[in-house]
C-alpha positions as CSV (number, residue, x, y, z in Angstrom):
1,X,-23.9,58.1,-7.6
2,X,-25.5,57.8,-11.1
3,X,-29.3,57.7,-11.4
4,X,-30.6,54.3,-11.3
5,X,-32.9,52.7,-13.5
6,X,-36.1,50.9,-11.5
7,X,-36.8,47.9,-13.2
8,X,-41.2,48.4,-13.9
9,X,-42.9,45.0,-14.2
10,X,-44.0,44.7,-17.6
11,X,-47.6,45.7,-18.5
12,X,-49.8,43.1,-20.1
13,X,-51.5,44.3,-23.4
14,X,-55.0,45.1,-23.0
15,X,-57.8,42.5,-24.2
16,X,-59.0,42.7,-27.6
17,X,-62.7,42.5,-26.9
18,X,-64.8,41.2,-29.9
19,X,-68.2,42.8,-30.4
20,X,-71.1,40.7,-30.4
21,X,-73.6,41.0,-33.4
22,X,-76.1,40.4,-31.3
23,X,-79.0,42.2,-34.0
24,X,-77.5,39.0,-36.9
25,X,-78.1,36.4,-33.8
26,X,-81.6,37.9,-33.2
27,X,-82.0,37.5,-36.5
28,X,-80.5,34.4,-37.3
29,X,-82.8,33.1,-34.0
30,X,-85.8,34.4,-35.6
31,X,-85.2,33.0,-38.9
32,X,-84.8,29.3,-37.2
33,X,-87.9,29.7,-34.8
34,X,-90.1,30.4,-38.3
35,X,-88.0,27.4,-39.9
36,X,-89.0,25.1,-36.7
37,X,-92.7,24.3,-37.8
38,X,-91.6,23.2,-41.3
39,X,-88.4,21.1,-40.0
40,X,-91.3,19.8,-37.6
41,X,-93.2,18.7,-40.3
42,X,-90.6,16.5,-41.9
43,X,-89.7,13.0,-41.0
44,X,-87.4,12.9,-38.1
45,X,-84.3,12.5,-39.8
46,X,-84.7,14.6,-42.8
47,X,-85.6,17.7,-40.2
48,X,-82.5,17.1,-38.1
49,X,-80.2,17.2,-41.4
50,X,-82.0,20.3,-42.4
51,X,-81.4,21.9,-39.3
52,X,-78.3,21.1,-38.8
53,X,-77.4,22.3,-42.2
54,X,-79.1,25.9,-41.6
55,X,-77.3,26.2,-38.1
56,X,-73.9,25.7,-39.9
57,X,-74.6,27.9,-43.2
58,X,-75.9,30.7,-40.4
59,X,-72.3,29.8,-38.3
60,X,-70.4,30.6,-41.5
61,X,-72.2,33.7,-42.3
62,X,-73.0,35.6,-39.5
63,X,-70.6,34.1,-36.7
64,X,-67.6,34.2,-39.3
65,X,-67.1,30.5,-38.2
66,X,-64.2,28.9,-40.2
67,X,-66.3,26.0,-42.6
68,X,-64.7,23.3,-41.2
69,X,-65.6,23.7,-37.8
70,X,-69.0,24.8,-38.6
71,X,-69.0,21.6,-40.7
72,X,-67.9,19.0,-38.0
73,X,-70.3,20.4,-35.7
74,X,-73.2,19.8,-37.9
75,X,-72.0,15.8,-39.0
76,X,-71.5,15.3,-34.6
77,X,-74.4,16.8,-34.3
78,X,-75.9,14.4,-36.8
79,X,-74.1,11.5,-35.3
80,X,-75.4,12.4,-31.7
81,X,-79.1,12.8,-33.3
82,X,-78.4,9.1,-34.7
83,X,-78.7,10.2,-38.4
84,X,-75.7,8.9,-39.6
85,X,-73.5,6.2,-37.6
86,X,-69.9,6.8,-36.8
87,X,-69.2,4.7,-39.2
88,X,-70.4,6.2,-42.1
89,X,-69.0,10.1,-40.4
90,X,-65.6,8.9,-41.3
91,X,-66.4,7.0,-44.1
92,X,-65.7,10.7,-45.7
93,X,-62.2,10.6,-44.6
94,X,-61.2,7.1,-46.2
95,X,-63.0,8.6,-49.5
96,X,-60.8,8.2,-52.8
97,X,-62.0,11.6,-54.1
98,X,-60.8,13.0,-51.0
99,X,-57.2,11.4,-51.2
100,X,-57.3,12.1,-54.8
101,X,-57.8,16.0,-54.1
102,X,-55.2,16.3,-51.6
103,X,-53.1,14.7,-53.7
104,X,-53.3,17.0,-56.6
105,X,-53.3,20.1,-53.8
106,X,-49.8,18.7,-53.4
107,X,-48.8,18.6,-56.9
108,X,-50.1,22.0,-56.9
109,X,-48.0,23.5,-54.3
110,X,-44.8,21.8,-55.7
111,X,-44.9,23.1,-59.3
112,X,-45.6,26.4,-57.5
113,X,-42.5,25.8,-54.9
114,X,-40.0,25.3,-58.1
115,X,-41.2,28.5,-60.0
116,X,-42.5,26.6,-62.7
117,X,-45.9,28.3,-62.2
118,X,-44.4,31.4,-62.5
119,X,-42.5,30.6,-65.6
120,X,-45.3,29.3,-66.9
121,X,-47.8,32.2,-66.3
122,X,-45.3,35.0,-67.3
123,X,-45.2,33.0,-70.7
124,X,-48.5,32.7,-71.6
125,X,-49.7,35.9,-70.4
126,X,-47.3,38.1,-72.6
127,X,-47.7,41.2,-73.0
128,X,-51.1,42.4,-74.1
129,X,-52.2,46.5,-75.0
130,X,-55.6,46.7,-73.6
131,X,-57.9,45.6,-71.1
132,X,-59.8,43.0,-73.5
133,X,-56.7,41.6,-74.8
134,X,-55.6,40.9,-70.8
135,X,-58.5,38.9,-69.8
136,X,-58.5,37.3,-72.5
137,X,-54.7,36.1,-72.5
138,X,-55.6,35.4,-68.9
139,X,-58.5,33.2,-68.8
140,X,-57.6,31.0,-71.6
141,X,-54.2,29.8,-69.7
142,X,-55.9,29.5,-66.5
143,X,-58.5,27.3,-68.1
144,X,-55.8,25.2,-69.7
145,X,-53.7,24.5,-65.9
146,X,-56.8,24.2,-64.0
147,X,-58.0,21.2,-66.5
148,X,-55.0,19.4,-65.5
149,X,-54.1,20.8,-62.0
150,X,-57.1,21.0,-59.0
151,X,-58.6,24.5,-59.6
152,X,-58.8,25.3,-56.3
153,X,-54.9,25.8,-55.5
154,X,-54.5,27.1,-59.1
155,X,-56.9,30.0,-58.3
156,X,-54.7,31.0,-54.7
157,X,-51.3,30.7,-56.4
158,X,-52.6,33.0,-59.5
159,X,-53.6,35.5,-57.8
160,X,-50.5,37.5,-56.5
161,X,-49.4,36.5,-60.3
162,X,-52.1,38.4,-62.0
163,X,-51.9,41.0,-59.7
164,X,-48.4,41.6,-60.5
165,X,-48.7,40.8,-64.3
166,X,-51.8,43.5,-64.2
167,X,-49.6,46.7,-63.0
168,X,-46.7,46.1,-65.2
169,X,-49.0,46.5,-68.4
170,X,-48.7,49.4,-70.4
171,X,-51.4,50.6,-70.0
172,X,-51.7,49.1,-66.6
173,X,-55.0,47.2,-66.1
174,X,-56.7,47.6,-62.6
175,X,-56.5,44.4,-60.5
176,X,-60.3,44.3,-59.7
177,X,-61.1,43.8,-63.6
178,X,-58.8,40.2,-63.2
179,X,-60.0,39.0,-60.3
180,X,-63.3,37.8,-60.8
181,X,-62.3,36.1,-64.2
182,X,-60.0,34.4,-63.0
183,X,-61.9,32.6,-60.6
184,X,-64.7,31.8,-63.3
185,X,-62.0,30.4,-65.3
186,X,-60.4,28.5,-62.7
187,X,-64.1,26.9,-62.0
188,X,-64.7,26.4,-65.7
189,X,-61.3,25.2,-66.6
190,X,-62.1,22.4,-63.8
191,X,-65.2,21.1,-65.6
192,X,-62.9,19.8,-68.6
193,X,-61.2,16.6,-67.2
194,X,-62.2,14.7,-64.3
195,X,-59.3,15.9,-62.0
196,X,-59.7,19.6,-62.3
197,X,-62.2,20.0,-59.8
198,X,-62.6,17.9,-56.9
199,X,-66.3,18.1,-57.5
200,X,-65.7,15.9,-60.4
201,X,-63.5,13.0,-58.2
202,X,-66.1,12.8,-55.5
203,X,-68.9,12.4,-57.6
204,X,-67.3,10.2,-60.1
205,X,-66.8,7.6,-57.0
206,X,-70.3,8.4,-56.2
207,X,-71.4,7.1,-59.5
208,X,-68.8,4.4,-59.7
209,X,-70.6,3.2,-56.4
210,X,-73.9,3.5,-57.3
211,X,-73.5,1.8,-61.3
212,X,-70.1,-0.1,-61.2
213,X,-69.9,-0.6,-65.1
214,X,-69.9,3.0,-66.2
215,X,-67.0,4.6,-64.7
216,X,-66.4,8.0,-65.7
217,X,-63.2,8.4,-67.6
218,X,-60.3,11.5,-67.1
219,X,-61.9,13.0,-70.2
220,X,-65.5,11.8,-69.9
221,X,-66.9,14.8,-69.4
222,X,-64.5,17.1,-71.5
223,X,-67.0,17.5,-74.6
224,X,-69.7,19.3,-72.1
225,X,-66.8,21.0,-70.4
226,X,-65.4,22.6,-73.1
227,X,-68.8,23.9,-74.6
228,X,-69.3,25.2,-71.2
229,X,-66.0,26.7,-70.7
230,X,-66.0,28.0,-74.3
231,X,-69.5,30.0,-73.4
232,X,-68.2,31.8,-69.9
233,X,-65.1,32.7,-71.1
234,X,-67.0,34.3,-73.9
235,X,-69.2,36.3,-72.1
236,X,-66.7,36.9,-69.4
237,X,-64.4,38.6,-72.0
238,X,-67.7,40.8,-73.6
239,X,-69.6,41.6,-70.8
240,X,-66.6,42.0,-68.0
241,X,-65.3,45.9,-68.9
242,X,-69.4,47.1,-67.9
243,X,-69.5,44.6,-65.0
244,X,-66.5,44.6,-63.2
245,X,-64.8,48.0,-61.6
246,X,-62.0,50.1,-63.5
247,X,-60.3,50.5,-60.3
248,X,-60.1,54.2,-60.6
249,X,-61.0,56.7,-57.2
250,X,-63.5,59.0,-58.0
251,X,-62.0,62.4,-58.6
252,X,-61.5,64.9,-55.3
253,X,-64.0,67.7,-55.3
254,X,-61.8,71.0,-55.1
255,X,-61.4,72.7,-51.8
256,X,-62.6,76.2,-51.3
257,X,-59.1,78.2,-50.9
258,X,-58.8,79.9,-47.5
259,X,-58.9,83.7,-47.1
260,X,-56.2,85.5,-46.6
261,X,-55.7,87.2,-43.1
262,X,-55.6,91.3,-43.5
């Protein structure tokens, strides 16, 4: 008879065991105990909504709590504390600004779906010869789609984009020296028209609410915005190349060569 094969009952994969920063919760403790006289000292609901905002920013940075989780556990915890009503916790929800951004997140994603992002960004970014000339051709279109598309989803579909449009230049400019400016322009590009940043929609229906005969307009606030996109894009273009990193390793020092053997 042929060996037989035993049939071994499968082994379950060990726990990944997390460990706990317990020295940032000590600190994050002790920084909310010498907090605790001055939220004290405030009227009732004013220090609830000022602790409830410091235990959430702390969640985010030292826990590594996703935002929105952190978030909702500070409104509950301001709903429980009877700061704000149910009411008005999901009033948020039902928000026009907040339709109006997820809208335009799905605009977003369909131009990027078809490839007309793509087509788009390998148009206008050409093919530039040095490092200046790349921010440069980079910035200004990324200004120009964030003022009509949310910046937010502009900024995560650019990305891989510039990446790739940054090592097939000749001579290839290092990633690191595109990231940052394109997030600035993103940002900026979104303070040119109402619906580039979703900043602009919530508090355009803030002040709609608040002084119904001045609505702001889709290009209201496009003077200020482009002064102000003007000015970072031209200091992001001098001052980036002695701010931001080439990219390059530093150099190997030189191994001692091993002695030969007698």
């Amino acid at each position: 008879l042929g060996p037989t094969q035993l049939s071994r009952p499968a082994v379950p994969p060990a726990p990944v065991t997390e460990e706990v920063p317990w020295l940032s919760l000590g600190l994050s403790g002790a920084a909310l105990l010498a907090l605790l006289p001055l939220l004290l000292s405030m009227p009732r609901q004013a220090g609830v909504t000022a602790g409830a905002i410091a235990v959430s920013l702390l969640q985010m940075a030292v826990l590594d709590a996703p935002p929105e989780q952190a978030l909702l556990e500070g409104v509950l915890a301001l709903v429980w504390s009877g700061v704000i009503t149910l009411k008005e916790a999901l009033a948020g929800f039902a928000s026009e600004g907040v339709v109006a951004v997820g809208v335009m997140s799905a605009v977003a994603k369909g131009v990027q779906a078809t490839g007309g992002l793509a087509y788009i960004s390998r148009f206008l970014l050409g093919r530039p010869s040095s490092r200046l000339a790349a921010v440069l051709r980079l910035v200004l279109p990324t200004m120009l789609l964030s003022a009509v598309l949310n910046n937010t989803p502009v900024c995560a579909m650019l990305m891989p984009v510039a990446r790739s449009w940054a090592a097939s230049l000749s001579p290839a400019v290092a990633p690191k020296q595109l990231m940052m400016p394109l997030s600035f322009a993103t940002m900026l590009g979104g303070t040119i028209t109402l619906i580039g940043s979703s900043t602009n929609l919530v508090a355009a229906e803030a002040a709609r609410k608040h002084d119904p005969t001045s609505p702001m307009g889709m290009l209201g606030i496009t003077p200020v915005g482009l002064v102000n996109a003007a000015a970072g894009a031209a200091y992001m273009v001098a001052a980036g190349g002695s701010l931001l990193p080439d990219g390059k390793s530093a150099p190997l020092a030189p191994h001692a060569a091993p002695s030969s053997a007698p």
